[in-house]
KEKE-3310 file (N, C-alpha, C; in steps of 0.2 Angstrom, whole numbers, plus 5000, padded with zeros to 4 digits):
npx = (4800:4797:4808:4807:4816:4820:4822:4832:4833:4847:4863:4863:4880:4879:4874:4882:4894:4890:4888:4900:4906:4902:4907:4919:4920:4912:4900:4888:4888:4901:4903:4895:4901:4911:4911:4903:4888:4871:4869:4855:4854:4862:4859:4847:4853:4860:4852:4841:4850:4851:4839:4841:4849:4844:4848:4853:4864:4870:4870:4862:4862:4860:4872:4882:4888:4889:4893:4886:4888:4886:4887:4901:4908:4901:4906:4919:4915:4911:4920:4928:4922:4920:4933:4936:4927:4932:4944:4940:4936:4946:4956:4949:4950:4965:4965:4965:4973:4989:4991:4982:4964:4959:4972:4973:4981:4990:4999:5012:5012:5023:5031:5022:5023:5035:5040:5027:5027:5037:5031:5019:5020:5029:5019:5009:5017:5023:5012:5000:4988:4984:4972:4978:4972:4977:4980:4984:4988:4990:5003:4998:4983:4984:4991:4980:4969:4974:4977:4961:4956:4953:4965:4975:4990:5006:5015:5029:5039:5049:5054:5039:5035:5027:5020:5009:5011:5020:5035:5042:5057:5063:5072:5084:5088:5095:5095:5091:5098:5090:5090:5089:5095:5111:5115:5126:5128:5124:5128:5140:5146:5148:5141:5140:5128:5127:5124:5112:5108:5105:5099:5085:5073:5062:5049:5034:5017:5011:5009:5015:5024:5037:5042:5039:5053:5064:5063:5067:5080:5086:5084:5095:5105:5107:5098:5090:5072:5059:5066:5065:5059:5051:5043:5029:5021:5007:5014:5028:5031:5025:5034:5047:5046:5043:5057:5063:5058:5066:5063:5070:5077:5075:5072:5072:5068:5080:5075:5065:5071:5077:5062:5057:5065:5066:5057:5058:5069:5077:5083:5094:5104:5112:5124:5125:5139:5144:5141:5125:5111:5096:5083:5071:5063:5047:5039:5023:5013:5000:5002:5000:4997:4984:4989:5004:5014:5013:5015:5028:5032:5032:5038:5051:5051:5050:5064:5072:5065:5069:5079:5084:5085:5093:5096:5099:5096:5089:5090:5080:5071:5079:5078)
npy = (4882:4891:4902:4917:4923:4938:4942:4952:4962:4962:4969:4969:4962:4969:4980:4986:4985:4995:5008:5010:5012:5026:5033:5032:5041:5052:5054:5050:5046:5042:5034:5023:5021:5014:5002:4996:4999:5003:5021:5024:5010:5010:5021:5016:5006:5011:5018:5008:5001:5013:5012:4999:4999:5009:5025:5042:5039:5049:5064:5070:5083:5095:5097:5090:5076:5071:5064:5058:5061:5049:5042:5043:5035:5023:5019:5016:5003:4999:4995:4988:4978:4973:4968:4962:4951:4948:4942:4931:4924:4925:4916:4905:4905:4901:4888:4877:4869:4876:4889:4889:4894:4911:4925:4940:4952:4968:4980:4991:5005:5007:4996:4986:4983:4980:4966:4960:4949:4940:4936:4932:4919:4912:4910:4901:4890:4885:4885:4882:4881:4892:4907:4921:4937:4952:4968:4985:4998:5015:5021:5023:5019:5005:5002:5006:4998:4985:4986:4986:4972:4971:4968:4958:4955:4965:4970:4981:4999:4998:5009:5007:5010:5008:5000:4990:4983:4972:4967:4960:4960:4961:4963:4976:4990:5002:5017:5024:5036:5042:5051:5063:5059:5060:5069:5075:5069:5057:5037:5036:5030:5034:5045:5057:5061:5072:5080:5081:5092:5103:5099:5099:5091:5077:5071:5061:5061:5068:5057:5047:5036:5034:5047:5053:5046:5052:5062:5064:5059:5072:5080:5078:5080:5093:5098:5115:5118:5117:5121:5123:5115:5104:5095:5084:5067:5056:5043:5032:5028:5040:5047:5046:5048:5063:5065:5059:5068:5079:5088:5086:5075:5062:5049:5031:5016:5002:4991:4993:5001:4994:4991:5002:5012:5004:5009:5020:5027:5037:5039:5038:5030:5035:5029:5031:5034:5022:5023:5019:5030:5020:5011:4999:4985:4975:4963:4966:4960:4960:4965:4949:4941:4928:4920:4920:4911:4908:4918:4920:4910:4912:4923:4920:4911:4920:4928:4918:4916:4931:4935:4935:4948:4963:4967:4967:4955:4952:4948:4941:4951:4962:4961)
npz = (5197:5185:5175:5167:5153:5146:5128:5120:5105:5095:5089:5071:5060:5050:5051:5060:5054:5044:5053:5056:5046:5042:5053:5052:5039:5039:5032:5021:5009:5006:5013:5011:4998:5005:5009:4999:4997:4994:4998:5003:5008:5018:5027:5029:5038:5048:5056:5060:5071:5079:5083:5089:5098:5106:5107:5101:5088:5077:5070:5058:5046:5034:5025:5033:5040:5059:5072:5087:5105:5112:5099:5095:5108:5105:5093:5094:5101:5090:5081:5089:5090:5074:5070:5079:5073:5061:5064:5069:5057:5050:5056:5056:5041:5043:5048:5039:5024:5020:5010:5001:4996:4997:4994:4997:4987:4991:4980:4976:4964:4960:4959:4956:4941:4936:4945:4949:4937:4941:4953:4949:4943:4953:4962:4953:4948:4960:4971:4966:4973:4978:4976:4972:4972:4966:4971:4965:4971:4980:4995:5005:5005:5004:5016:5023:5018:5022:5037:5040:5037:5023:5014:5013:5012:5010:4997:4996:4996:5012:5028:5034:5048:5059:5073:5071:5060:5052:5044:5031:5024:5008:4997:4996:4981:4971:4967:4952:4941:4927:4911:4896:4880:4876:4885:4899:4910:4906:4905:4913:4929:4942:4946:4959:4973:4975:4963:4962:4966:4959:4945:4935:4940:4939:4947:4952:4955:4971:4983:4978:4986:4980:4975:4990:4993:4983:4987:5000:4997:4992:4999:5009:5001:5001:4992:4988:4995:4985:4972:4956:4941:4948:4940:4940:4938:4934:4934:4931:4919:4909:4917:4910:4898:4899:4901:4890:4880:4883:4897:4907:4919:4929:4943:4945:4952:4954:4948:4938:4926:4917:4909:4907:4901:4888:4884:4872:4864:4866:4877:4892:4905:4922:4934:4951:4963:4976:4992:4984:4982:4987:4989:5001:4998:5004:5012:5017:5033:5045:5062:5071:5063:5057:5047:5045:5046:5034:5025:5028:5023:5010:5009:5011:4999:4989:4989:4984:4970:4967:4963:4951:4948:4947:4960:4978:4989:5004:5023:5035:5045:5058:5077)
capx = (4799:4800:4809:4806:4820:4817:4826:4832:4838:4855:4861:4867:4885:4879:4872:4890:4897:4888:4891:4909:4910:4899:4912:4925:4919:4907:4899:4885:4890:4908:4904:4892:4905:4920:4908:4900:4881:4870:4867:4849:4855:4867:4858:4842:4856:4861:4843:4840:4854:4849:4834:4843:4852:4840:4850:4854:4872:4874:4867:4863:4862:4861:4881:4888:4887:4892:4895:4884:4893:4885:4890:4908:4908:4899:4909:4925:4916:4909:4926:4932:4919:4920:4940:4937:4926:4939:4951:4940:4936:4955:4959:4947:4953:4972:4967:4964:4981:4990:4993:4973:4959:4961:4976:4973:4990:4992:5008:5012:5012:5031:5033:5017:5024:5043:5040:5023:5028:5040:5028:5015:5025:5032:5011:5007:5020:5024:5006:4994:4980:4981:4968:4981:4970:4982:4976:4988:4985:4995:5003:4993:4978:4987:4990:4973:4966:4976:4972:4954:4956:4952:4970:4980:4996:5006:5020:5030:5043:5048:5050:5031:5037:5019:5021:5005:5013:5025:5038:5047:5061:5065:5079:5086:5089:5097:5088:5097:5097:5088:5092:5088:5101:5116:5116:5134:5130:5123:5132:5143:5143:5153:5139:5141:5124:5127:5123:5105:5105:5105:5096:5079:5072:5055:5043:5029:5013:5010:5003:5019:5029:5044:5042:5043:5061:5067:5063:5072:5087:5088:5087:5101:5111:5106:5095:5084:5066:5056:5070:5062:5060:5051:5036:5027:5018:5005:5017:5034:5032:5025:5041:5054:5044:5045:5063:5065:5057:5071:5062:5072:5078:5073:5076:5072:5073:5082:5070:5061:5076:5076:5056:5053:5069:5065:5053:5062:5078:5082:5086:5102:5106:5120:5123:5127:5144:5142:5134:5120:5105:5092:5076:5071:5055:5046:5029:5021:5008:4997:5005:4999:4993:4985:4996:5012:5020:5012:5018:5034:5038:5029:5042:5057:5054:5052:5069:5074:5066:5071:5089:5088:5082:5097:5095:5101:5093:5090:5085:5074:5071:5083:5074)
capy = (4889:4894:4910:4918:4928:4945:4942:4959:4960:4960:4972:4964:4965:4973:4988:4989:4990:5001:5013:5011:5017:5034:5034:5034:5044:5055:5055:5045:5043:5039:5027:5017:5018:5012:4995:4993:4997:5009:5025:5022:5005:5009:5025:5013:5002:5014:5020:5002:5002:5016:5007:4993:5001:5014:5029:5042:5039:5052:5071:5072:5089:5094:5098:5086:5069:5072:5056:5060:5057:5042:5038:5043:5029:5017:5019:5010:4999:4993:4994:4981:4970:4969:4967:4953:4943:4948:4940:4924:4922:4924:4912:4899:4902:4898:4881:4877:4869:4883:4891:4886:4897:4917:4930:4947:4955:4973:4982:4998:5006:5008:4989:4979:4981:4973:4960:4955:4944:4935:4935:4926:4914:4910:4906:4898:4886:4884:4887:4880:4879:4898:4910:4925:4943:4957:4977:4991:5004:5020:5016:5022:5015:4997:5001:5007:4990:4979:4989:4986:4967:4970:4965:4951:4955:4971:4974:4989:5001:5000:5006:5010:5015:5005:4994:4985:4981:4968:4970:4954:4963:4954:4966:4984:4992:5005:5022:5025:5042:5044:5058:5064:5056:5066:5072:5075:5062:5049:5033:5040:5025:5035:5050:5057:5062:5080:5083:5082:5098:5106:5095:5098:5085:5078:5066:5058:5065:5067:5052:5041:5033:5036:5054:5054:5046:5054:5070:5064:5060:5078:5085:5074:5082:5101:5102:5119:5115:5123:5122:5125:5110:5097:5094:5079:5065:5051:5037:5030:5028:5046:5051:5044:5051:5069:5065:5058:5077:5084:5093:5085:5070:5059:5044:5025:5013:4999:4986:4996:5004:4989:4992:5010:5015:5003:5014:5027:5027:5045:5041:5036:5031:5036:5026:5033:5029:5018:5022:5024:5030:5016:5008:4995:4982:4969:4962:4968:4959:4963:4960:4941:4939:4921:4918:4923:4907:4905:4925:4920:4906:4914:4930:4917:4908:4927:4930:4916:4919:4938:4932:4934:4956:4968:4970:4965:4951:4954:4943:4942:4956:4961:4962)
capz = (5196:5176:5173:5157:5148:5141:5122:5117:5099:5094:5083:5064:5059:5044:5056:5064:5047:5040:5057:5058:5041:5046:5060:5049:5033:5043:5025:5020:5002:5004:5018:5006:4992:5007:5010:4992:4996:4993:5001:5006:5011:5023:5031:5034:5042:5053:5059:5064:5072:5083:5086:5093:5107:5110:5107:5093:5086:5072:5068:5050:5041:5025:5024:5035:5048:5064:5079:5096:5113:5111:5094:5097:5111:5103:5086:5097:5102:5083:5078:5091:5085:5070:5072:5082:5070:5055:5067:5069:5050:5047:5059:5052:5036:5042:5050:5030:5022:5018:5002:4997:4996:4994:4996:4995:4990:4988:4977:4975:4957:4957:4960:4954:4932:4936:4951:4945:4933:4948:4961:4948:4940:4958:4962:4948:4949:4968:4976:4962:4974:4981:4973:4973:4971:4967:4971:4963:4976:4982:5001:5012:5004:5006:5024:5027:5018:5028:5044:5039:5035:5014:5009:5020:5012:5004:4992:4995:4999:5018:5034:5038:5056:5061:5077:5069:5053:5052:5037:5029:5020:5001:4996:4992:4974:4970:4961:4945:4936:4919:4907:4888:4877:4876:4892:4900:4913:4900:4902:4919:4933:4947:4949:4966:4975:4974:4957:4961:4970:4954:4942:4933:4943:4939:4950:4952:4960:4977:4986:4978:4991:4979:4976:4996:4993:4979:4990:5005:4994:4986:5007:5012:4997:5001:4988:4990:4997:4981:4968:4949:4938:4949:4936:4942:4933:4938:4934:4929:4911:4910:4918:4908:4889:4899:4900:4883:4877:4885:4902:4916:4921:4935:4948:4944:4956:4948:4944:4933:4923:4908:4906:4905:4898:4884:4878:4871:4861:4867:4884:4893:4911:4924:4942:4957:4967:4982:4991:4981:4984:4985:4994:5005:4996:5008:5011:5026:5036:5052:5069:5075:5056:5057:5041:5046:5044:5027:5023:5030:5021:5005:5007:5009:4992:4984:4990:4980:4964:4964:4964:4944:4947:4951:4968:4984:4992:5012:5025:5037:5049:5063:5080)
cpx = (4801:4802:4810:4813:4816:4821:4826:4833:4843:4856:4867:4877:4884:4877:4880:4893:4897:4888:4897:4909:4907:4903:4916:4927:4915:4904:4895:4888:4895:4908:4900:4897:4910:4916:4903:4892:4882:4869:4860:4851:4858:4863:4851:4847:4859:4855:4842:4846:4855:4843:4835:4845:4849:4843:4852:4862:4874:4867:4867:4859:4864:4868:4884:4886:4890:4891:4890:4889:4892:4889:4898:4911:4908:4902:4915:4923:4914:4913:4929:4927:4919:4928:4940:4933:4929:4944:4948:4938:4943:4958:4956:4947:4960:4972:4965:4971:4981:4993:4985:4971:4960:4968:4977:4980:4988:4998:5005:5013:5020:5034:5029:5023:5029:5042:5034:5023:5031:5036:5019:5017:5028:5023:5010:5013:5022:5017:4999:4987:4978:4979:4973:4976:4974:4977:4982:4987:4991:4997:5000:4985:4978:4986:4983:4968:4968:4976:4964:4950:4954:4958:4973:4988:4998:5015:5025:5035:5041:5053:5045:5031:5029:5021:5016:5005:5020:5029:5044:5051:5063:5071:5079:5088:5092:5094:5096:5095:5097:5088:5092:5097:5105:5118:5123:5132:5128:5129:5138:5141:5147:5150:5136:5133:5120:5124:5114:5102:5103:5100:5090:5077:5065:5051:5038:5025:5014:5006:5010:5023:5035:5046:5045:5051:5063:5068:5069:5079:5089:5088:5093:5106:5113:5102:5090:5079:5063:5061:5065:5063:5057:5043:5033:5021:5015:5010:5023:5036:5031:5031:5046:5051:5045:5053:5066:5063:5061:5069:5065:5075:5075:5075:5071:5071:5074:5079:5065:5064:5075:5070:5057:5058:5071:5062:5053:5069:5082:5082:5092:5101:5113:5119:5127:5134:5140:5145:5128:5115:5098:5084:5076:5062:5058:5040:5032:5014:5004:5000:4999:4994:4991:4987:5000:5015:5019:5016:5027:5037:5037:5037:5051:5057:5055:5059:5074:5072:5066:5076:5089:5087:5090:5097:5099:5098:5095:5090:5081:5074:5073:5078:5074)
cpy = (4890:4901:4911:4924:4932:4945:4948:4956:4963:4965:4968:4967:4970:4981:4991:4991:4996:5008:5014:5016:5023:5036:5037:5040:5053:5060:5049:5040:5039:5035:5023:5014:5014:5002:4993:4991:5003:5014:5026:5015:5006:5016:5019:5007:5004:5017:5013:5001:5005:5012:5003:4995:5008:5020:5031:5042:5042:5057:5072:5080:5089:5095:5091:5080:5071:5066:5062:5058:5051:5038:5037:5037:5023:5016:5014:5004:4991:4992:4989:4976:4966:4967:4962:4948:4943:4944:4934:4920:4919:4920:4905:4898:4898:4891:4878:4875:4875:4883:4889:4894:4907:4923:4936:4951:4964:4975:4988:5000:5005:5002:4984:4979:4977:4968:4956:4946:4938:4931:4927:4923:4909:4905:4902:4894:4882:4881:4889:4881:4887:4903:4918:4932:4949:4963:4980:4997:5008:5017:5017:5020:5006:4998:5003:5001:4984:4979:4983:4980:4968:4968:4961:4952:4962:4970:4978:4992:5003:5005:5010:5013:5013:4998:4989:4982:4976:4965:4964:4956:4959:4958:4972:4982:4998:5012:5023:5032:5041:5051:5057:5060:5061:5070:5072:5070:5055:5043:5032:5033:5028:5044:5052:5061:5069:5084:5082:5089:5106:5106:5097:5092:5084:5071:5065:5063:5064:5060:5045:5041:5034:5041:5057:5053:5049:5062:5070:5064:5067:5082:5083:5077:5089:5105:5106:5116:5119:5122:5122:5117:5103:5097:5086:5075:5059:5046:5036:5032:5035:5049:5052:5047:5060:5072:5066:5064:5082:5089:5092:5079:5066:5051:5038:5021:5006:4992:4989:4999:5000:4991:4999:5014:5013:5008:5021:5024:5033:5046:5037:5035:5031:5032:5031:5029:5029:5025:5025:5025:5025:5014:5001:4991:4976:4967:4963:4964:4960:4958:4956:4939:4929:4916:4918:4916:4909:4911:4923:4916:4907:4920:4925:4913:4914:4928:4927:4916:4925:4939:4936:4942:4959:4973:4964:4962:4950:4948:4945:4948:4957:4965:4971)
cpz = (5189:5178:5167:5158:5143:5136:5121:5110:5099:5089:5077:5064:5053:5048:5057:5060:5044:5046:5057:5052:5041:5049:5058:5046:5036:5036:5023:5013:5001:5009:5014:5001:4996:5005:5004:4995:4994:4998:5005:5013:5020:5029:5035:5039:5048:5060:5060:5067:5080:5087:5090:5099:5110:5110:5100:5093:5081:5071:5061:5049:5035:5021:5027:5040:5053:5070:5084:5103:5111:5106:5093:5103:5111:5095:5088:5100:5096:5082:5081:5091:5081:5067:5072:5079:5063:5056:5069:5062:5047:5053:5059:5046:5036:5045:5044:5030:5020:5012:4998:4999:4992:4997:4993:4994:4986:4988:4975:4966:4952:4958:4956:4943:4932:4940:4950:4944:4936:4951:4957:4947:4945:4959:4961:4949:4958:4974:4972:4965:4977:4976:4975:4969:4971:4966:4970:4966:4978:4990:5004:5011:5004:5014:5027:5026:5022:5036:5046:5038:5025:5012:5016:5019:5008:5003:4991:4997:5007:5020:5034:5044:5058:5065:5074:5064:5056:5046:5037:5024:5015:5000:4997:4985:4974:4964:4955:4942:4930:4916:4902:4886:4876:4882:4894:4904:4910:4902:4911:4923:4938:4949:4955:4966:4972:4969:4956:4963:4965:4947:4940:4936:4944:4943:4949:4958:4968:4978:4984:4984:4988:4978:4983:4995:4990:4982:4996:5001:4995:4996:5008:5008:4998:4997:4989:4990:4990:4975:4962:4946:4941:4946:4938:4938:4937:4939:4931:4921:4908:4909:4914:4902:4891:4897:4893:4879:4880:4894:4907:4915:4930:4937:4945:4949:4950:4942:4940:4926:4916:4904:4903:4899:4891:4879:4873:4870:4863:4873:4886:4901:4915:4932:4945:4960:4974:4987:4988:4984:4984:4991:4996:5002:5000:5007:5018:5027:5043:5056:5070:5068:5058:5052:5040:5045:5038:5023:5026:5025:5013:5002:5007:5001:4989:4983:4986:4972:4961:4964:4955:4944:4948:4955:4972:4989:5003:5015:5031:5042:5057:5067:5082)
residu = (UNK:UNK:UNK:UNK:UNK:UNK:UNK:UNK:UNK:UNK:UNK:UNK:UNK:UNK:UNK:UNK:UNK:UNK:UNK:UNK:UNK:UNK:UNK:UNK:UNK:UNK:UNK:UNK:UNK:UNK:UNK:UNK:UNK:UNK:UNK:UNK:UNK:UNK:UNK:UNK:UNK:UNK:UNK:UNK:UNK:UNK:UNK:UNK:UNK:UNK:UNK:UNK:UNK:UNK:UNK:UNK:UNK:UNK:UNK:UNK:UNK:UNK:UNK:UNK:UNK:UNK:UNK:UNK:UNK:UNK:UNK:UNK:UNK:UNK:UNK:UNK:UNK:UNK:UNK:UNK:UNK:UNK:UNK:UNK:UNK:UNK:UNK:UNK:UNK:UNK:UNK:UNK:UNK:UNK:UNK:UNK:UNK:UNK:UNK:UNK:UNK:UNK:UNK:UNK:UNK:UNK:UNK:UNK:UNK:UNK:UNK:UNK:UNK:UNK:UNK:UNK:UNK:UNK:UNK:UNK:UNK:UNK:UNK:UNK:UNK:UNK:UNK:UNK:UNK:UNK:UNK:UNK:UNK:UNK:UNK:UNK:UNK:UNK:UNK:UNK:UNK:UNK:UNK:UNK:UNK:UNK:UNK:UNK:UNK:UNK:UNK:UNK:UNK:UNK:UNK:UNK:UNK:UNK:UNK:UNK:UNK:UNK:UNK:UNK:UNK:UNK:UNK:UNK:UNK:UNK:UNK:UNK:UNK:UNK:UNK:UNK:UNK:UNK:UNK:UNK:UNK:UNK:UNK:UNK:UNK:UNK:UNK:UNK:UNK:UNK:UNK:UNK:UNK:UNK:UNK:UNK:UNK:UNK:UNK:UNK:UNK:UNK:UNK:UNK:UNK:UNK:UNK:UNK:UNK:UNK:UNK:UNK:UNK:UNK:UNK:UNK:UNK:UNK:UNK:UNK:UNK:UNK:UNK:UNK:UNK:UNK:UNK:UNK:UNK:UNK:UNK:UNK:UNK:UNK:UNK:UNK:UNK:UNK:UNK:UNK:UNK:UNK:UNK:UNK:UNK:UNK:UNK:UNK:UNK:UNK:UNK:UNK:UNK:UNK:UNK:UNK:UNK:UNK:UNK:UNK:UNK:UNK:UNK:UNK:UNK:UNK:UNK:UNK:UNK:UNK:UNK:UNK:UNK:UNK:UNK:UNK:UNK:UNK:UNK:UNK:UNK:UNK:UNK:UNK:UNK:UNK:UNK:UNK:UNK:UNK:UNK:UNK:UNK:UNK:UNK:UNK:UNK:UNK:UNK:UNK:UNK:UNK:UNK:UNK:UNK:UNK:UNK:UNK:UNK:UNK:UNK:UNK:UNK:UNK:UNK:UNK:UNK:UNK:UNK)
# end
């Protein structure tokens, strides 16, 4: 007896793709620009899509995207598809010698200009054959890349407080106070906490992860929520030339302090007494990364060639 099979079709990963990121964006445009197609592209990928399992997965109007029951259902289960064939790509890149092919690193703004130089130098001499990719992104756009599979490794200050993140701590630093030249604490190595609670005190925008610190610090001291003088600026270097015209002062951390404060003759800095205020830099990878030895044994050379930084070199992370 023959029996014949009825072949349905299958739907493409490029279909699930392009749903997931509707799932996500609930926005045609910004879902084509998450996956780098076009607009057209991606909506006829999602209408074939529908086709394929026979039901509608998203309400378009002229304002906004909306998920169907259905779609809402079937949005968890694109997402643990294409998870699970990110997670068989990256597990067929890792049976590869290791230290070959590509590693996607992302670093945060307030680290990539000082460690850099380290981190390639370290590559380029040590791990000739690995194609290192570096991304300069804010943190939660790292953590949402490596979530997502787009970046394999990240850069940055920790703790993330993310059971799915997995944080290979390299050192701590110390944040340093910068101030116009002349300043009464210029020069000072024995500035107690406290005298932030007063301070024209200027940061970085929103979205910086050292802004976050700089903030916590200034709670922990008493500083009013609201106090006057916190003018914020995209970037470091920014920061330190408002200083240098007099408008404030602000926090460092320390691996940065030689660069930035080069630039300008009319600034000055004061340290903190112990203990100072400082931060925690690691690389972080995804729990059961199938590279974690390589990351492993990656974040133990860094440890040794950030010996020459003024920091404080950690070790690995306690359970």
């Amino acid at each position: 007896m023959e029996i014949l099979i009825n072949s349905q079709r299958q739907p493409t990963l490029a279909q699930l793709r392009a749903f997931a990121a509707v799932a996500d964006h609930l926005h045609f445009r910004d879902a084509a620009a998450a996956i780098g197609t076009s607009q057209p592209a991606l909506s006829g990928a999602v209408a074939a899509l529908e086709e394929v399992v026979g039901v509608q997965l998203v309400e378009r109007t002229t304002r906004r995207v909306l998920l169907t029951p259905a779609g809402e259902r079937l949005a968890v289960r694109a997402h643990a598809v294409l998870d699970a064939v990110g997670a068989l790509m990256e597990e067929a890149e890792a049976v590869r010698a290791p230290f070959t092919g590509a590693l996607r690193l992302g670093v945060i703004p307030t680290v990539a200009p000082y460690l850099l130089p380290i981190v390639l130098r370290l590559v380029h001499e040590r791990y000739p054959e690995l194609d290192l990719q570096v991304h300069e992104e804010q943190t939660a756009s790292l953590v949402e890349g490596l979530a997502a599979g787009r970046l394999d490794l990240l850069l940055l200050a920790v703790p993330l407080g993310m059971p799915s993140v997995v944080e290979l701590p390299l050192f701590d630093e110390d944040f340093v106070l910068v101030v116009p030249e002349g300043h009464r604490l210029a020069g000072r190595g024995d500035i107690q906490r406290e005298v932030l609670r007063d301070l024209d005190l200027l940061l970085l925008e929103e979205g910086h992860c050292l802004r976050d610190q700089a903030l916590d610090i200034c709670r922990e001291v008493g500083r009013p929520e609201g106090t006057p003088g916190t003018t914020s600026a995209a970037g470091l270097s920014t920061l330190v030339q408002l200083v240098a015209g007099g408008l404030g002062v602000t926090l460092l951390p320390r691996t940065a302090v030689r660069v930035e404060t080069g630039r300008s003759a009319h600034l000055a800095t004061g340290y903190f007494r112990d203990p100072a205020p400082d931060r925690r830099i690691a690389l972080a990878m995804r729990q059961g990364a199938a590279r974690a030895e390589e990351f492993e044994e990656l974040a133990s050379a860094l440890r040794g060639a950030l010996r020459e930084l003024p920091v404080r070199i950690v070790g690995e992370a306690q359970p």
